[in-house]
C-alpha positions in Angstrom: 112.6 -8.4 150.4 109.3 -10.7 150.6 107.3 -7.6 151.5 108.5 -6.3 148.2 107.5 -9.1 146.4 103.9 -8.6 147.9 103.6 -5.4 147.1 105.3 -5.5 143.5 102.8 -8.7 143.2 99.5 -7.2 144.4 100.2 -3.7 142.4 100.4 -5.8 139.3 96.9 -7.3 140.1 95.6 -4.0 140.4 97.1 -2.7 137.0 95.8 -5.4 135.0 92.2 -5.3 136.8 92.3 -1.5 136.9 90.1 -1.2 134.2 87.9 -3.5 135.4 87.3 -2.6 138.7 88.5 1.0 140.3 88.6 1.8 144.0 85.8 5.0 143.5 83.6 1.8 142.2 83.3 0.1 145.4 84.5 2.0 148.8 81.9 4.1 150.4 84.2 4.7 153.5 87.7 5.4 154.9 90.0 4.2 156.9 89.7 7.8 158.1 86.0 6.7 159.3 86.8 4.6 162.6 86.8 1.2 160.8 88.5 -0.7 163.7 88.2 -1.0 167.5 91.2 -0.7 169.8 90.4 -4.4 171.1 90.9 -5.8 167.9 94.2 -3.5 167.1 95.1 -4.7 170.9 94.6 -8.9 169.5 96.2 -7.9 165.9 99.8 -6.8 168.0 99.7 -10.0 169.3 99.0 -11.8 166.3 101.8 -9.7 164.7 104.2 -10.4 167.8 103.5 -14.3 167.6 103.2 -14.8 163.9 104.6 -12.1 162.0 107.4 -10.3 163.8 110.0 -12.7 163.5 110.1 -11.8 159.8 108.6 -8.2 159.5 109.7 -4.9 160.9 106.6 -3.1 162.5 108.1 0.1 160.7 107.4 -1.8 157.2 103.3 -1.0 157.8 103.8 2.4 158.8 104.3 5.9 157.6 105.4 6.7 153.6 106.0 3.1 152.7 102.5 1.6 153.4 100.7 4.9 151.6 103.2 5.0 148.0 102.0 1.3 148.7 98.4 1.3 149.4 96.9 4.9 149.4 93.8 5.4 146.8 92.9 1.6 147.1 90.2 -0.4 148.7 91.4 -2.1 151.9 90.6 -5.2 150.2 94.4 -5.4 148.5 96.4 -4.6 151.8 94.0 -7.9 153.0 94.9 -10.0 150.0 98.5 -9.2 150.7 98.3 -10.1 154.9 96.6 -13.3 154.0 99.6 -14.2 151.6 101.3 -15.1 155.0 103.2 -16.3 156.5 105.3 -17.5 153.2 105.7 -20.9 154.1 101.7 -21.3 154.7 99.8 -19.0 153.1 96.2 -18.3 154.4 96.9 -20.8 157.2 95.3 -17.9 160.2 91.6 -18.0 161.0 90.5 -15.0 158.7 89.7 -12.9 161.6 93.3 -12.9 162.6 94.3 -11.3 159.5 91.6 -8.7 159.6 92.4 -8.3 163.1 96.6 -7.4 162.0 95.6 -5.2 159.5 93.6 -2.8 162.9 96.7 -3.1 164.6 98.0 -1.4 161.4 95.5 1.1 161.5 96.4 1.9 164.6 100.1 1.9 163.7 99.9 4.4 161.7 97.3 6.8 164.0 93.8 5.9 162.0 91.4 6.7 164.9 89.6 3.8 166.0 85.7 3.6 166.5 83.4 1.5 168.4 82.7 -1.7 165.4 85.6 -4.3 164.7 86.8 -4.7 161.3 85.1 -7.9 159.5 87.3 -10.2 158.1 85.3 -10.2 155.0 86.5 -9.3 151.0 83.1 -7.3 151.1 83.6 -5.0 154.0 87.1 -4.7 153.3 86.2 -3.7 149.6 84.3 -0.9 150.6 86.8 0.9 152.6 89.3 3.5 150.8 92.6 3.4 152.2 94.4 6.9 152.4 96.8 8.7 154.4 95.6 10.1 158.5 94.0 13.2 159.0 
């Protein structure tokens, strides 16, 4: 149910700043491209096991449900939604953690990794076009 909520919440964001701001404006790579490193997917499971697990179902992030969700947009929205945890304290992980979740998510869902960690930055995660695997 709160996962809902995120997502209904962050695709409202992105309809009324749609014509503002469109995902072909500001991502020059893919998820496609090797964005993560298997370390940092490796630190994100934990993270997820420790912080996130008790209330969310790996299989939520994974397949058809996270691309209806987040394919054709920057990275930078699936960020904004991960730092909205946990509920009762939003924001309250170092911002690395988060970026370091949303690897393991990557990884999840068979994104290959590459040899550079995923900043936990608006910037770099603007500039990277979530789609679905090759």
């Amino acid at each position: 149910m709160l996962l809902k909520r995120i997502l209904f919440l962050v695709a409202g964001s992105v309809v009324v700043l749609g014509p503002i701001v469109t995902s072909s404006q500001t991502t020059s790579r893919s998820v496609n491209d090797g964005v993560y490193s298997t370390d940092q997917a490796a630190r994100g499971e934990t993270v997820y096991k420790a912080k996130c697990g008790s209330c969310h179902y790996q299989a939520q992030f994974t397949g058809d449900d996270l691309m209806k969700a987040w394919a054709g947009k920057p990275l930078s929205e699936l960020f904004d939604a991960v730092r909205s945890m946990p509920e009762d304290n939003p924001g309250s992980l170092p911002v690395q953690e988060y970026a370091d979740v949303i690897a393991f998510f990557l990884q999840l869902n068979k994104y290959p990794a590459g040899s550079d960690e995923l900043p936990g930055a608006d910037e770099a995660m603007r500039a990277i076009l979530m789609e679905p695997p090759k």
